[in-house]
C-alpha positions as CSV (number, residue, x, y, z in Angstrom):
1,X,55.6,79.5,60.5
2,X,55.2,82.0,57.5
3,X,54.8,80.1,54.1
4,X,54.6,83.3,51.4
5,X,55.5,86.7,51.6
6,X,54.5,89.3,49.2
7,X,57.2,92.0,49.3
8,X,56.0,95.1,48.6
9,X,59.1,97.2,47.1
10,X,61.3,96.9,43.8
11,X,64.4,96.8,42.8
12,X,67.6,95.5,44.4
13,X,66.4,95.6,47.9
14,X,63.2,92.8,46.2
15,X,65.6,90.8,44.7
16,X,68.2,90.6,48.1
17,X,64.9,89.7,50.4
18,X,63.8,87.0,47.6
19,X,67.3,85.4,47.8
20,X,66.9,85.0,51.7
21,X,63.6,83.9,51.1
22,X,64.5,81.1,49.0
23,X,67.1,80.2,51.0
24,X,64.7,79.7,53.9
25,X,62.6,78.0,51.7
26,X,59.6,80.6,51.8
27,X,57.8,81.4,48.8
28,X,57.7,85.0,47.2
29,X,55.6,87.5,45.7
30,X,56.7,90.0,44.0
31,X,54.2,93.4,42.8
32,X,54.9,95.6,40.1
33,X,54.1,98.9,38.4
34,X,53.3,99.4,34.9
35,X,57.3,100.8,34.4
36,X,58.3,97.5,36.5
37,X,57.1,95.1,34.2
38,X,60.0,93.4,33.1
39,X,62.1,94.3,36.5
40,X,64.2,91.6,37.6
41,X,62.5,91.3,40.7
42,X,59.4,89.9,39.0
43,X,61.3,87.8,36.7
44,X,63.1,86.2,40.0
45,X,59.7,85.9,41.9
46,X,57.8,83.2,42.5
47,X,54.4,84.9,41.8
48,X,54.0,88.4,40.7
49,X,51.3,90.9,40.6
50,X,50.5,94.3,39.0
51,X,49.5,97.3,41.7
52,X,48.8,100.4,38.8
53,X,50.5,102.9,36.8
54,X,54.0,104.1,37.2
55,X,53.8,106.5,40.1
56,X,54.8,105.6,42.8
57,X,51.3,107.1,44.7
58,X,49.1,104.7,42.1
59,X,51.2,101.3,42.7
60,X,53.9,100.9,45.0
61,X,52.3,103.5,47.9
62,X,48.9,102.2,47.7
63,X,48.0,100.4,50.8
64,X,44.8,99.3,49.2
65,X,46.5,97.7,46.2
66,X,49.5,95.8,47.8
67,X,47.1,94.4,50.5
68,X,44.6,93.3,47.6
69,X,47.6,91.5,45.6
70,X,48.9,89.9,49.3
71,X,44.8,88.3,49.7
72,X,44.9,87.2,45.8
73,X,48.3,85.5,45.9
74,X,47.6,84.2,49.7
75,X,50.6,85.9,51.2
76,X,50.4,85.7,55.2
77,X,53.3,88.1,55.6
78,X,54.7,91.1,53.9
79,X,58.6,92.7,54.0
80,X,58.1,96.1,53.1
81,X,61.7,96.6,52.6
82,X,62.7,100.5,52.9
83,X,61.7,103.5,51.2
84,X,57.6,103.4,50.1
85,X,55.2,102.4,52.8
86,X,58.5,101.0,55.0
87,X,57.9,103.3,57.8
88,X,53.8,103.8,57.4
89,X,52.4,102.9,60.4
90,X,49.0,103.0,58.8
91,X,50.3,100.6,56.4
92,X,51.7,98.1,59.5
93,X,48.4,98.7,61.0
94,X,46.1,97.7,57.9
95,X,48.7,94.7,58.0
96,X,47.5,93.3,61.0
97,X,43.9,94.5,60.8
98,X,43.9,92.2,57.3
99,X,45.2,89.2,59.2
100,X,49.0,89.2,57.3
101,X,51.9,89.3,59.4
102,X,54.1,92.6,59.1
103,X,57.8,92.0,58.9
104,X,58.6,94.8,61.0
105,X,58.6,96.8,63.9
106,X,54.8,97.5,65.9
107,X,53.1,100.1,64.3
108,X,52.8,101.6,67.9
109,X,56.7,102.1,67.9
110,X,55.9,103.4,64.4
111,X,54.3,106.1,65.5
112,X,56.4,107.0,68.5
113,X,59.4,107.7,66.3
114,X,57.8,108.6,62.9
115,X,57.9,111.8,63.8
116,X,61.0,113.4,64.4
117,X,60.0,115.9,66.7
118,X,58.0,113.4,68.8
119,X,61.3,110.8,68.3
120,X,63.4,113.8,69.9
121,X,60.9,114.1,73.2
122,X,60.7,110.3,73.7
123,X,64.4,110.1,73.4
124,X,65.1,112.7,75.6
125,X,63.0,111.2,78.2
126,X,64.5,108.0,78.0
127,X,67.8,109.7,78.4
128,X,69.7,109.6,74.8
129,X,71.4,112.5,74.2
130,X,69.7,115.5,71.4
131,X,71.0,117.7,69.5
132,X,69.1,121.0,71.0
133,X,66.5,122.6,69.0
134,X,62.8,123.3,68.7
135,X,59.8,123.9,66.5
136,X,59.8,126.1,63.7
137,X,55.8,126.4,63.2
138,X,56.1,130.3,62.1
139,X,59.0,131.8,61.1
140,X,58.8,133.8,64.4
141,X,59.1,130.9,66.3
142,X,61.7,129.4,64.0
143,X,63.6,132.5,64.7
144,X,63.2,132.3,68.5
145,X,64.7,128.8,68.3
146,X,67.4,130.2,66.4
147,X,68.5,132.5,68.7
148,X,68.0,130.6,71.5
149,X,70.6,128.0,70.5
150,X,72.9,129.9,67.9
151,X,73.6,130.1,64.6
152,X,74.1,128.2,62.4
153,X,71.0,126.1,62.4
154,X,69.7,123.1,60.4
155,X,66.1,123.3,59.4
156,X,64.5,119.3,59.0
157,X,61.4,117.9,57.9
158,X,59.6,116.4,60.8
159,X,58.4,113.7,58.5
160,X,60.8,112.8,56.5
161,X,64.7,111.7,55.6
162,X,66.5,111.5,52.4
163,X,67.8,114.6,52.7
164,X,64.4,116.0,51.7
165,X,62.9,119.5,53.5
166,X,66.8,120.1,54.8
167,X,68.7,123.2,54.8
168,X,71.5,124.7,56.3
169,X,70.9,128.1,57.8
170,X,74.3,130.2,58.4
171,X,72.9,133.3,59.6
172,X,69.6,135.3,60.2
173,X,68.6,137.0,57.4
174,X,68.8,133.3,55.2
175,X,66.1,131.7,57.8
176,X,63.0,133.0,56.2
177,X,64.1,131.8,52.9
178,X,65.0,129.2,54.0
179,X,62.5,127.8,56.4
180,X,59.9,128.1,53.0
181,X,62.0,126.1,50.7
182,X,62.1,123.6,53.3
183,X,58.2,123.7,54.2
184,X,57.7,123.6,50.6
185,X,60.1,120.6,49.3
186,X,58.4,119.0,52.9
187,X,55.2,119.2,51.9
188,X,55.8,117.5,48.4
189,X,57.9,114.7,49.4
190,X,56.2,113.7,52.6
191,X,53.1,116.0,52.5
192,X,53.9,117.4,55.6
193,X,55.2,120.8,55.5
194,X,56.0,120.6,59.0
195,X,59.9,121.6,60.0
196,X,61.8,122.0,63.0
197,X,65.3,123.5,64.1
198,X,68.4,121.9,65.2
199,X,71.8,123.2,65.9
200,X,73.9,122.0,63.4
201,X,77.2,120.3,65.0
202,X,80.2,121.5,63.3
203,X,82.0,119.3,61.1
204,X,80.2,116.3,62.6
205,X,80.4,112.4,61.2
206,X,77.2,110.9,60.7
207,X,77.1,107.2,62.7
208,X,74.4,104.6,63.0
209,X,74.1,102.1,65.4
210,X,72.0,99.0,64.1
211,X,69.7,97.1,66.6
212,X,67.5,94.0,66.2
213,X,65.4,92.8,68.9
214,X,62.3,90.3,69.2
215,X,58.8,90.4,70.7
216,X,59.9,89.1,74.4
217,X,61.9,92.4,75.0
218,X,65.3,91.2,74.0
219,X,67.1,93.7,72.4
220,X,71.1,93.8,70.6
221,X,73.1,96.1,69.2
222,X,75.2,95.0,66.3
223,X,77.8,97.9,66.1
224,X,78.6,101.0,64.4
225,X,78.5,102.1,60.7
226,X,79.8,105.2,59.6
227,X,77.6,107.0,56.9
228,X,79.5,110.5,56.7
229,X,80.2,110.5,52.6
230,X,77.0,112.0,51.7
231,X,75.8,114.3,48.9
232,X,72.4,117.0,49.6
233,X,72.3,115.0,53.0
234,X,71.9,111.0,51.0
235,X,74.7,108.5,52.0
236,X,76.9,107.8,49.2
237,X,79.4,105.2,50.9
238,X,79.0,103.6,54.4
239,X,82.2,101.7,55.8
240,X,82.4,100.0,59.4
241,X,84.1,100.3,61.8
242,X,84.0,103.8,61.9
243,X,87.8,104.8,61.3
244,X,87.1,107.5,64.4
245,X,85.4,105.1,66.9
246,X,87.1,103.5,69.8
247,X,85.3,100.6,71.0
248,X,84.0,102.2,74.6
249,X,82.6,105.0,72.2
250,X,80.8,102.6,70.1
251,X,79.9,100.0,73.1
252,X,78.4,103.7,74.9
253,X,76.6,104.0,71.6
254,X,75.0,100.9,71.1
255,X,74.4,100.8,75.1
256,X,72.2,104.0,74.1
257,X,70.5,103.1,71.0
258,X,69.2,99.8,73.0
259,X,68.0,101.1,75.6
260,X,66.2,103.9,73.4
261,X,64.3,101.1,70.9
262,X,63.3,98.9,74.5
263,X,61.7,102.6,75.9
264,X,59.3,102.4,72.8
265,X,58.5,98.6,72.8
266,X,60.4,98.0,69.8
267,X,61.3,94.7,67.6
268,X,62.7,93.7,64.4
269,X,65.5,95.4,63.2
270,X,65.9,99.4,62.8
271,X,68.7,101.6,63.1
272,X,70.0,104.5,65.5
273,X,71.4,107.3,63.5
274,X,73.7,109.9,65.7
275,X,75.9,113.0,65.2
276,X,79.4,112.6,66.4
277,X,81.1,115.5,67.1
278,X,85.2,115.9,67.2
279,X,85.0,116.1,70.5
280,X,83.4,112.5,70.9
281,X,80.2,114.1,72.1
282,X,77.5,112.2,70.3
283,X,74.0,113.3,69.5
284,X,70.5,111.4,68.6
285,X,69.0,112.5,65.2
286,X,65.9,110.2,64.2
287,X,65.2,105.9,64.3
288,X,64.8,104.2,61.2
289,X,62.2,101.7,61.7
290,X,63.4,99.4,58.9
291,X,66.0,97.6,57.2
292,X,68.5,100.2,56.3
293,X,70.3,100.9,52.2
294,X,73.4,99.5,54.0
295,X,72.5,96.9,56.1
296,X,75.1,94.5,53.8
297,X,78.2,95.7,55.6
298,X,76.6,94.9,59.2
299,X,76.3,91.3,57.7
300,X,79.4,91.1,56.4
301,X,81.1,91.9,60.1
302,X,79.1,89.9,62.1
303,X,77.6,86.9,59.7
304,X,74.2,88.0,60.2
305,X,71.4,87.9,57.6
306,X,69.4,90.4,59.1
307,X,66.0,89.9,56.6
308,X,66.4,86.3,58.2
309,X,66.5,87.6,61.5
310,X,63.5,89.8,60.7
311,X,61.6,87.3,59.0
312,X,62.0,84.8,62.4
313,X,61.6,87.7,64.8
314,X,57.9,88.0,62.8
315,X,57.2,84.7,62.9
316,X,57.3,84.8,67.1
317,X,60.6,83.1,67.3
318,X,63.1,84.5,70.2
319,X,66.6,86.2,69.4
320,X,69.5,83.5,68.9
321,X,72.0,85.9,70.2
322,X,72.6,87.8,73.5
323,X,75.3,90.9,73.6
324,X,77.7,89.3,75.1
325,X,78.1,86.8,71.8
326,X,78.3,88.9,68.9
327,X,81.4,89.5,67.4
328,X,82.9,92.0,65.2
329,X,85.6,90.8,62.3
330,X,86.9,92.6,60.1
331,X,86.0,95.6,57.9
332,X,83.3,96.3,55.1
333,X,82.5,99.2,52.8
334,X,79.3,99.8,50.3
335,X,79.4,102.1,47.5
336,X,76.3,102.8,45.9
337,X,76.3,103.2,42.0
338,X,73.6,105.2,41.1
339,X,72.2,105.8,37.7
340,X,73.2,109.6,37.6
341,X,75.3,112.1,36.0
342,X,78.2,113.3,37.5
343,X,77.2,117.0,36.9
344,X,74.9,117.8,39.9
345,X,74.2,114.0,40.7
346,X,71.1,114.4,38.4
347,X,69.1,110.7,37.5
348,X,70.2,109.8,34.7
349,X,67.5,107.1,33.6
350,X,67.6,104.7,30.2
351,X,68.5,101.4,29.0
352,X,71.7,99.4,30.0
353,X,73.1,98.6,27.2
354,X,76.0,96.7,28.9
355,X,76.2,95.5,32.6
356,X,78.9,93.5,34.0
357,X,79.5,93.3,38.2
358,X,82.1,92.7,40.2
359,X,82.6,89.4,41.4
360,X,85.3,87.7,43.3
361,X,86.5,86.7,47.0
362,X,84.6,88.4,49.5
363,X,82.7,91.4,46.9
364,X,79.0,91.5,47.0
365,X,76.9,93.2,44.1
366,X,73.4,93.7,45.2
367,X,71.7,94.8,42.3
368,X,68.3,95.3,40.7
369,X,68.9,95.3,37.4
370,X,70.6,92.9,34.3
371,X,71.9,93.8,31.1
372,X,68.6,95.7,28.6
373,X,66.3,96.4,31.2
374,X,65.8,99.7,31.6
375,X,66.3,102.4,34.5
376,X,62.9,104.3,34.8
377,X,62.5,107.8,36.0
378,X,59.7,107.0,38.3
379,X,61.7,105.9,41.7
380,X,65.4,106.5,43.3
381,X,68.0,106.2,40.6
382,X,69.7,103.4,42.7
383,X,71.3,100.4,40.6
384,X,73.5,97.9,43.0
385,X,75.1,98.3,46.3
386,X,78.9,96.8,46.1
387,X,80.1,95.9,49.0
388,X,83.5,94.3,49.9
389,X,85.1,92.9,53.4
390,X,88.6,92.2,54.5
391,X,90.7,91.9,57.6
392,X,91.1,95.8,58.2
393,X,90.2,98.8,56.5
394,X,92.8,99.4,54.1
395,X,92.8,96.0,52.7
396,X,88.9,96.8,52.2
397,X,89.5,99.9,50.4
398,X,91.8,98.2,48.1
399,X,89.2,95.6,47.5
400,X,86.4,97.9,46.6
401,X,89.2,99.7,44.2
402,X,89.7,96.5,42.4
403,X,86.2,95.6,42.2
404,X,84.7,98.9,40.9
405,X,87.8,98.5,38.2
406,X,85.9,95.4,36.7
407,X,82.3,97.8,36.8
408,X,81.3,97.9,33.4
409,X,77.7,99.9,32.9
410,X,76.8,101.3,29.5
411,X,73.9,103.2,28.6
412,X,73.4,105.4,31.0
413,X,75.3,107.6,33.5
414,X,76.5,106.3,37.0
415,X,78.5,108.0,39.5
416,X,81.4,104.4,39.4
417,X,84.2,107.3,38.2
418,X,83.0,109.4,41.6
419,X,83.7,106.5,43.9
420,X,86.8,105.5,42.1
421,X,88.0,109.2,42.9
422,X,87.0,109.1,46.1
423,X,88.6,105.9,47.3
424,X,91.9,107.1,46.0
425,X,91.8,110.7,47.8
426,X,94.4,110.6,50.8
427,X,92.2,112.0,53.2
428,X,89.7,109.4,52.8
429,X,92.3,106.8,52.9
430,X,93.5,108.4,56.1
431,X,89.8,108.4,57.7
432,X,90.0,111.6,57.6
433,X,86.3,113.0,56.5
434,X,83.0,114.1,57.5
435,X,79.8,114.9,56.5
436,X,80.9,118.1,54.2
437,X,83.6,115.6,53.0
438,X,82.0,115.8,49.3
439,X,81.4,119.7,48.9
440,X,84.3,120.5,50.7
441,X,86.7,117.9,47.9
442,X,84.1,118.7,44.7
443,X,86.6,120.0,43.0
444,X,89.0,116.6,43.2
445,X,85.9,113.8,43.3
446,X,83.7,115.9,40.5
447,X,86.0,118.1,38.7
448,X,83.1,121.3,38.4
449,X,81.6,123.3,40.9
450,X,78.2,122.8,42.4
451,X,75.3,124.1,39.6
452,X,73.0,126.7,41.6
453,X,69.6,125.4,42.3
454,X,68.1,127.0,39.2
455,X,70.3,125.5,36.8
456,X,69.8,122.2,38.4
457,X,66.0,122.6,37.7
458,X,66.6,123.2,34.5
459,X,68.9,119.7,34.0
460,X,66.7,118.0,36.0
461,X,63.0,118.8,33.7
462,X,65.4,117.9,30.7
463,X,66.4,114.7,31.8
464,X,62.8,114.0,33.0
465,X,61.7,114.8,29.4
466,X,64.1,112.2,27.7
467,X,63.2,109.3,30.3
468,X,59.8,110.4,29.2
469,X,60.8,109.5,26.0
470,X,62.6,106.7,26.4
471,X,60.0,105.3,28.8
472,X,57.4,105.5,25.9
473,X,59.4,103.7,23.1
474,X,60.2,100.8,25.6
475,X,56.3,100.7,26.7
476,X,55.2,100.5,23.2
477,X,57.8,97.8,21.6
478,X,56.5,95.3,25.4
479,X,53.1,95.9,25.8
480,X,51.9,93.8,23.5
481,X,53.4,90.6,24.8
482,X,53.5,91.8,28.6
483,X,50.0,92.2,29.3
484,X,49.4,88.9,31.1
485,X,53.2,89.2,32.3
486,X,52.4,88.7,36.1
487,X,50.4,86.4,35.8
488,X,52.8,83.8,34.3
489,X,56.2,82.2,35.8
490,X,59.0,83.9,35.9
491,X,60.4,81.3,33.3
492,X,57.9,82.0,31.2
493,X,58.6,85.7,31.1
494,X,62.0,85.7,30.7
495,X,61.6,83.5,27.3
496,X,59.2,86.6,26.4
497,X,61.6,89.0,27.2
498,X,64.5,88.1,25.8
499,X,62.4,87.6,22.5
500,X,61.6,91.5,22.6
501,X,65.7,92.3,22.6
């Protein structure tokens, strides 16, 4: 049985695998960066450990470091959450070769659908439906793929998601141009420039199928979750069931998805992500090997705790469920309030001044953050995931309406007026929406036109300039009583750090 886990991530996702944790009695370890130091998830930690500077490719991506803190604190498993080394297979592989139990998939199945290209031949073997495309190497060959399957094209980073190392390519003479911004932005997120074509599916919804399976071969599907409301290619708000769905459609889907995560050996849970067409054609476009962003709204339909399940399928333990047993009720929707500003969805890091979340019957606030901590510039903007449930979907939208009314977040930017737009526009209401939803409705949900990508550099290095700033002045009024901060109990540094406010 696994005793202590060191989780090796931040922020809201940290503090929701602690709470299971503690629930299952497990002890935690939380690891920090320099610009984490007073984080809730250390203060909520049993143990907690500092890994290096702020960036991210010093602390919270060093192997080296987070296996170092896991042998100091005696750790014999590690959740590596998503986003970071998540999807690593190196990372799972160093796990295993050090002895500490990865709470994950194999880092063989890692590697079979790390890649996307290599994801789209395995799939294709094992019969799941692709979107066609092809390599894009040179942009000769990127424009023989092109014309082979027809404009317009998507370009995507064979490494990578996010919405990183994406464009949309409408017509010939915009490929070259393209394809290099993509290699480029590639290369410095994932550092891979590598890119590859698909033909992009017109007006498509973007669905997920989530699966959790165990070390004996057993494998489930536990339904649909639609993820079209997106922004440069990054979900925004995830509902399920998908309002579009019929339940043969979803039961073909997860039939699919299954069988695709048994053809690679896979366990733990990850999730399928498709294209779905308006015909009701549906397409495979890459495995995430991890727990996903918006795993809540899974658990809310079916009553799963799926870091539980993760955490039991790691410890040897056999699947408690077979298909035949799961059942869906009801409806759930996550918004996720990011700390950005409106105009271009920039981060829009600082100190909250004020915080108070929702609460009430059947809301959920996953957050990562309480009132004076600060947002830094380092990592994703994200704040909290809120997530509601209810009988059907309307009732669920009128929950998440009342419970981003009672948001209060000062000090920074967040994007709470967006989803309050967006949950009272008529064709989202409707279920009527799809990936473009946002850029096609900026005018309703954002009030200004999109900012072209120079002027968006430009916002984007002078917001990086104030965090800078801000950053520095918080650093220099903590350091002196945080030096030893990990080190100590988390009750402990909370009476320290509600000294320095």
């Amino acid at each position: 049985m696994i005793r202590k886990v060191l989780i090796a991530n931040r922020g809201e996702i940290a503090v929701r695998i602690m709470r299971t944790l503690r629930e299952m009695r497990i002890a935690s370890v939380a690891v920090y960066s320099e610009a984490d130091r007073q984080s809730l998830h250390v203060r909520l930690a049993d143990e907690a450990y500092l890994i290096g500077p702020a960036p991210a490719r010093e602390s919270y991506l060093s192997i080296e470091r987070i296996l170092d803190a896991a042998r100091k604190s005696g750790a014999d498993a590690i959740h590596p959450g998503y986003g970071f080394l998540s999807e690593n297979r190196d990372f799972a592989a160093a796990c295993e070769s050090a002895g500490i139990v990865f709470i994950g998939p194999p880092a063989s199945a890692m590697s079979a659908m790390g890649s996307k290209t290599a994801a789209r031949a395995r799939m294709a073997a094992a019969g799941v439906p692709i979107t066609p495309g092809g390599d894009a190497t040179t942009i000769e060959e990127a424009r023989a793929t092109a014309a082979r399957i027809g404009y317009p094209v998507m370009l995507k980073a064979a490494m990578g998601g996010g919405g990183k190392g994406m464009r949309l390519v409408h017509h010939e003479e915009e490929l070259e141009s393209a394809l290099e911004r993509a290699r480029s932005e590639a290369l410095r997120a994932f550092g891979d420039p590598t890119v590859y074509i698909e033909k992009a599916i017109v007006k498509p919804r973007h669905v997920e199928i989530q699966v959790l399976g165990d070390r004996e071969g057993n494998m489930v599907h536990l339904f649909e979750r639609d993820c079209s409301i997106q922004r440069r290619h990054q979900k925004v708000v995830e509902e399920t069931p998908c309002p579009v769905a019929t339940p043969d459609l979803v039961r073909r889907m997860g039939e699919v998805a299954v069988k695709g995560a048994l053809s690679v050996g896979y366990f733990s849970a990850g999730t399928f992500e498709f294209l779905l067409g308006e015909d009701g054609s549906f397409y495979f476009l890459e495995m995430n090997t991890r727990l996903q962003v918006e795993h809540p709204i899974t658990e809310w339909i079916t009553g799963f705790d799926l870091v539980e399940e993760m955490v039991r399928v790691a410890a040897g333990e056999k699947l408690r469920h077979r298909q035949e047993d799961i059942v869906r009720r009801g409806a759930a929707l996550e918004c996720r309030v990011y700390a950005e500003d409106p105009v271009g969805f920039l981060p829009s890091p600082g100190r909250i001044e004020a915080l108070r979340a929702p609460a009430g019957p059947w809301v959920r606030d996953d957050n990562g953050f309480y009132e004076g901590a600060t947002v830094p510039s380092h990592y994703d903007p994200l704040v909290s995931k809120v997530s509601v449930w209810a009988a059907d979907r309307r009732s669920a939208i009128a929950r998440m309406r009342r419970a981003l009314s009672e948001y209060v977040v000062a000090g920074i930017k967040t994007n709470l007026a967006f989803h309050e737009k967006l949950l009272a526009h008529p064709a989202f209401v409707e279920g009527r929406y799809d990936t473009g939803f946002i850029e096609e409705h900026k005018a309703e949900l954002l009030g200004y036109s999109t900012p072209s990508e120079e002027e968006e550099a430009t916002l984007a290095a002078a917001i990086a300039i104030a965090a800078a700033r801000v950053e520095q002045r918080a650093q220099r009024s903590e350091s002196a009583a945080a030096d030893d901060a990990g080190r100590l109990s988390p009750w402990v540094q909370q009476h320290r750090s509600q000294r320095l406010r």
